[in-house]
Structures are given as C-alpha cells and as structure tokens.
C-alpha positions as CSV (number, residue, x, y, z in Angstrom):
1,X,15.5,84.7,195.3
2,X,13.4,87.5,194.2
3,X,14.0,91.6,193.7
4,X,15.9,93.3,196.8
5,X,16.6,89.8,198.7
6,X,12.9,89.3,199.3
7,X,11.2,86.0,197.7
8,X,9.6,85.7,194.5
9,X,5.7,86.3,194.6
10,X,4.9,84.1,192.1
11,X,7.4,81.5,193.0
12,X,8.0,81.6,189.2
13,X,10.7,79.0,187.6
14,X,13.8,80.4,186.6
15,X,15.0,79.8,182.9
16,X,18.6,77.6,182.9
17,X,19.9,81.1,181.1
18,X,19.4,83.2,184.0
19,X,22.4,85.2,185.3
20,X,21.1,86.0,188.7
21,X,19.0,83.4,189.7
22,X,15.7,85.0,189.7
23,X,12.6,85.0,187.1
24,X,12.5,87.9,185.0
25,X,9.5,89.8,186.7
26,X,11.9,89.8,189.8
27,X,15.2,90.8,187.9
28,X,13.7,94.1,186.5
29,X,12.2,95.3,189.7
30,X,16.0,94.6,190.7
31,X,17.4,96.3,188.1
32,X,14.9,99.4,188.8
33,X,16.3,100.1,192.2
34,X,19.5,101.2,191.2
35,X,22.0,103.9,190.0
36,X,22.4,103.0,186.6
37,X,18.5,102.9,186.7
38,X,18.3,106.5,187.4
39,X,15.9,106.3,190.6
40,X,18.3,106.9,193.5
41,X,19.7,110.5,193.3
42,X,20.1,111.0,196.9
43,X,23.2,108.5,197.3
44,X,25.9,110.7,198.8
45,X,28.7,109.1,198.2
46,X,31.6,110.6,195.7
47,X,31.5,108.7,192.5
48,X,34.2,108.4,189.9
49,X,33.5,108.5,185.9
50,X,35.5,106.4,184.2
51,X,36.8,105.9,180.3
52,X,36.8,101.9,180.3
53,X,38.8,100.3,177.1
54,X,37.5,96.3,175.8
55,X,38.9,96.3,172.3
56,X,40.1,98.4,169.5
57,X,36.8,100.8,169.0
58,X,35.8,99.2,172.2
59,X,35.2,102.4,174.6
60,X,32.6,103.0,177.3
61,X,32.0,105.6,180.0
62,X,30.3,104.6,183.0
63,X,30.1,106.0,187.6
64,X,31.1,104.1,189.6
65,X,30.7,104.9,193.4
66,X,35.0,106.3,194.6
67,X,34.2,103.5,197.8
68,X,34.7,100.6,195.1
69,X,37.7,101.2,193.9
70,X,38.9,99.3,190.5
71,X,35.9,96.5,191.6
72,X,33.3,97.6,188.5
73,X,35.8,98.0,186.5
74,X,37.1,94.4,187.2
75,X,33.4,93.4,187.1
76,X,33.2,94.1,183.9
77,X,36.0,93.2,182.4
78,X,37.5,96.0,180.9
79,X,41.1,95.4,180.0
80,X,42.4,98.7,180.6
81,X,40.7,102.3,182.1
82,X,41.3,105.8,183.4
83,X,39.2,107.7,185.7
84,X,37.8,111.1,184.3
85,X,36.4,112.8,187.4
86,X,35.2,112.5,190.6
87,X,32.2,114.1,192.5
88,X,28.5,113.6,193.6
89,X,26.6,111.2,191.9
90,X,23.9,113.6,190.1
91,X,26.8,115.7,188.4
92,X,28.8,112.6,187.8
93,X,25.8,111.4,186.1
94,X,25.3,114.6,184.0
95,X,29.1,114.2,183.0
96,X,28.5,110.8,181.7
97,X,25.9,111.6,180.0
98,X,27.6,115.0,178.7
99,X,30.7,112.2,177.8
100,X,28.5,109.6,175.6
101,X,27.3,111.6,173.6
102,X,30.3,114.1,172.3
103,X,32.5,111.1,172.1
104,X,30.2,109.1,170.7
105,X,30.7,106.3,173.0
106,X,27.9,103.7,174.8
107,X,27.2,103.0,178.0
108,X,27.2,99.5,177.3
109,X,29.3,96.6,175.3
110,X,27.9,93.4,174.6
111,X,29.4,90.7,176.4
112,X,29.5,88.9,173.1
113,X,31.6,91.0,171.4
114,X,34.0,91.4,174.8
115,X,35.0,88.0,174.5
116,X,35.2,87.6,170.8
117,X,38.4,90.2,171.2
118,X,40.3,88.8,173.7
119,X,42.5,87.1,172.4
120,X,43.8,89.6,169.3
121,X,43.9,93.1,171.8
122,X,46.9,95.2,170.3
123,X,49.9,95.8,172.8
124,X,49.7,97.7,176.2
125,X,51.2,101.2,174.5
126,X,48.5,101.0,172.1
127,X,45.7,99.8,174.5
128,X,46.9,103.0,176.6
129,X,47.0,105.4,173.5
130,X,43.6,105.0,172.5
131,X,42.5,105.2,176.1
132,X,44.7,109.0,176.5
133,X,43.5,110.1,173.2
134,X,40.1,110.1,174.3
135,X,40.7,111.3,177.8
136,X,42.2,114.4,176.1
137,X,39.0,115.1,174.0
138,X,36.7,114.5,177.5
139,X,38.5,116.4,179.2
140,X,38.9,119.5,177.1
141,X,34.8,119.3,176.9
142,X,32.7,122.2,177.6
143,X,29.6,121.2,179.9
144,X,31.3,119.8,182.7
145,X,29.4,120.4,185.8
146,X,30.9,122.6,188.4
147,X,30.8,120.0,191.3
148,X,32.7,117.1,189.5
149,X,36.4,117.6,189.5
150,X,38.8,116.6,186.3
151,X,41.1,114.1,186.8
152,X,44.4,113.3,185.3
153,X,44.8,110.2,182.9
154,X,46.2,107.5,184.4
155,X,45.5,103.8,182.1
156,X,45.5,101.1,184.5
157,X,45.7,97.7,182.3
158,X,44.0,94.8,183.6
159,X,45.7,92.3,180.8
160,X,48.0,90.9,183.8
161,X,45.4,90.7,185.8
162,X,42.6,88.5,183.9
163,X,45.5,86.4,182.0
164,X,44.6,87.6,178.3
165,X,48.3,87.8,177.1
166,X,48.6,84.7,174.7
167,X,45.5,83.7,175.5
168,X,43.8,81.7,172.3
169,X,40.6,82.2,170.7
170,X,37.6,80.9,171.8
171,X,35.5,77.9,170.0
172,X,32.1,78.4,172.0
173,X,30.7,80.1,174.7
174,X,28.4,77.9,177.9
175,X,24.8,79.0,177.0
176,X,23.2,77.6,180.2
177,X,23.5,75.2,182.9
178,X,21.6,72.0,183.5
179,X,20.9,69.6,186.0
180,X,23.5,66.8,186.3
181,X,25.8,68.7,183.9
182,X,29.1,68.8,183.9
183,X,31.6,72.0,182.9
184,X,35.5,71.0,183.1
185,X,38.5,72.3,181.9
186,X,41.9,74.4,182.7
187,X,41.3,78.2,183.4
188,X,43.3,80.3,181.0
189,X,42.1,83.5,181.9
190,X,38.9,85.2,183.9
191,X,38.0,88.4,182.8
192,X,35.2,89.9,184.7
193,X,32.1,87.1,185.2
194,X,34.0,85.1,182.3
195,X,36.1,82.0,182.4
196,X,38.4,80.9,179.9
197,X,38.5,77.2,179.5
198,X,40.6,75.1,177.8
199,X,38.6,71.9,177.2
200,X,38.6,68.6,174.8
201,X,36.6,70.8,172.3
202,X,38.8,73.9,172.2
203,X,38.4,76.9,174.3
204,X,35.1,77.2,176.2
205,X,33.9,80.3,177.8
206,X,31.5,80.2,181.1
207,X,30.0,83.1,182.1
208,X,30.0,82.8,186.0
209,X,26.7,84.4,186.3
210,X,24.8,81.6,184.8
211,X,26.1,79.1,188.2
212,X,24.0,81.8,190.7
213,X,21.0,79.4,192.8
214,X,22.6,76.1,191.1
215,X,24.5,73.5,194.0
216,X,27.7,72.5,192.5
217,X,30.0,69.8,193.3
218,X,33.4,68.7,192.4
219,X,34.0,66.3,189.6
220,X,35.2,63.6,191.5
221,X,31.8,63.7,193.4
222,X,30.2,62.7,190.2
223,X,32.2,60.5,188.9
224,X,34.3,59.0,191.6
225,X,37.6,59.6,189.9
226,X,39.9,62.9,189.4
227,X,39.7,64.9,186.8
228,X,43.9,63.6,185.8
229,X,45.9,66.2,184.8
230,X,44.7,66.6,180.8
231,X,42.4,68.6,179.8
232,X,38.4,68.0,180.3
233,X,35.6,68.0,178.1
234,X,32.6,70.3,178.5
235,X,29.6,67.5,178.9
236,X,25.9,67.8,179.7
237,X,25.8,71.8,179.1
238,X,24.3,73.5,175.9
239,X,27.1,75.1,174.0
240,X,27.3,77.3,171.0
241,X,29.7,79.0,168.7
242,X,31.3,82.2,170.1
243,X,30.1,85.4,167.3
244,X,29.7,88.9,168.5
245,X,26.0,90.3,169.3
246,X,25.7,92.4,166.5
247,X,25.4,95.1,168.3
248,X,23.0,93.8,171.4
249,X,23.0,94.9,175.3
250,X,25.9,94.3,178.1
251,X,23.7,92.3,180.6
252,X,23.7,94.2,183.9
253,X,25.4,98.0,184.3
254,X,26.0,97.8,188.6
C-alpha cells in the first residue's frame, strides 16, 4: 500500500522492519499529509491539547482532534494524561507549541524508552502529581491564544487499562517479522501498539505495527498442534535486548 491508500509507484519492497506496510518513499509522503505535519490548517474540527505522562520525567504535549476522544492517547500509550485546552486546530497548535517550549517538554518519546519503564512506574498518586504539577505551570502561562479555552486537570490513568500493575521487566523487544515465523506467548499487558509477552525466553515485546501487510495464521495452522497451556517461545523472529534509544524519535505522531 502506498501514501494516502493509493499504490506504490515504484512497487518498491518493503523492509521486514516496517510499521506500516509501505516503502519508505511512500511512508513520508504519508506522513506529509497530516496534522502533526503542519500542512492541513483548515481542519475545522475542535481539538484538545493534552499533558500525556510515560514515566517519571516522561512528559509530552501533543492535539488531538476533541472527535477522538481518549483514542491517541491510548495509541500511544501514555499511562496517565489530562487535557489542557480545547479549541481550533491553528490556536491549539500555537498552544502546543507555546507549552513545549516553557515546560521544556517534547513532542515525542521514544518508544524505546516507553517500554523500558513499564514495569517500575511509581504509584497512581504520584503518576497523577507530576501530571497536576505541570498542568498548574501550563496553565498559569502567558501566551495562550484567545480562541483555545483552559481546561481543568483531570489525570485519567490508563495503568488498568493496558495491564502494567505487576507487570515484569522486559528481556527483548521483536525487531521484525519474517516469513514462516513464529511469535507466541501469554499477553501480560498491551500498551498502545505494544504487547507484552511472556514467552520461554522471558518477557518479549511485539510492536503490533510491525504485523501491518503480513497474512497471519494461528499456531495450530503451523504446526498442527495447540499451543497447551504453558508458555511459548518466540521462534523464527529477530529479537534483541530491550535498552532505551538514547534519546531517538517516537515513530509516528497521528
């Protein structure tokens, strides 16, 4: 599949790695026809800004279009989050932009280093702390264009949710898929494209994006038995060591 659902010019190969099932000519003119791009400004739908929480230190403001909901936030995993304001998307833009850089926060967390914290967050009350402590300083910003409305804070944690309370520390993370592969395991927790796997060599994590183009098929139409009721192993897939990115890009903002 190429940019925009049309096909791919070149009918380029796609790397194993990919997480959207397109060549990487097609994936940035995808990626260029979008808000978080910067070229649609005439979308007029009401958008939030948001204060999204990953980890201790862990803090991001993003928009996200008021239709969606919680759905982005889900998306991209973000363990707990409060909305900031709310109006059209050129001023909610401005306010973002306004945010990052007087709270010195990013747009963007590594994946990497999402997953790496998982499984040692502090408590809720301290999750939510952090999240009002900042929402306080945004809030009481000068800058904030007329049109966007303040909003109060409100932490909404997503813990529950994904499964991350108890959940153990990862041995490796699923680098890429291959033909005749096989990824299995029991879910412990799925936290925006992320699934937590428990599997014969520890905890594995899959990042669901990678599976995007590929035809799957249950275990037992591989190898003509169940999968039994312990705990698989992760065969035929390239796996390496989970480590933070060292300070590296969040694939994909919307």
């Amino acid at each position: 599949m190429g940019a925009r659902g049309h096909g791919c010019p070149t009918r380029a190969g796609v790397s194993g790695r990919s997480r959207g099932a397109r060549c990487e000519e097609c994936a940035r003119l995808d990626r260029a026809h979008s808000v978080a791009a910067d070229t649609i400004a005439d979308d007029p739908r009401p958008y939030h800004v948001y204060l999204a929480w990953f980890g201790p230190g862990m803090v991001k403001v993003g928009i996200t279009a008021v239709e969606r909901g919680h759905a982005r936030l889900w998306e991209q995993g973000a363990v707990c989050f409060s909305w900031l304001g709310r109006g059209p998307l050129m001023a909610a833009r401005r306010a973002e932009e306004v945010l990052r850089a007087a709270l010195r926060v990013p747009d963007r967390i590594p994946y990497a280093d999402k997953r790496v914290v998982r499984s040692a967050l502090p408590e809720a009350g301290e999750r939510a702390a952090e999240v009002a402590e900042l929402h306080a300083r945004a809030v009481a910003l000068d800058g904030w264009p007329e049109s966007l409305e303040r909003m109060p804070c409100r932490t909404v944690d997503h813990a529950e949710v994904f499964g991350l309370d108890g959940l153990p520390g990862a041995d490796g993370v699923v680098t890429e898929l291959v033909a005749g592969g096989t990824v299995g395991g029991t879910v412990l927790a799925a936290a925006g494209p992320d699934l937590h796997l428990a599997t014969g060599r520890g905890v594995v994590v899959l990042d669901t994006r990678l599976m995007t183009g590929w035809e799957l098929v249950a275990v037992e139409a591989v190898t003509g038995t169940g999968t039994g009721t312990g705990h698989q192993d992760v065969l035929g897939v390239p796996v390496r060591e989970l480590r933070s990115s060292g300070g590296g890009v969040q694939d994909g903002l919307f």
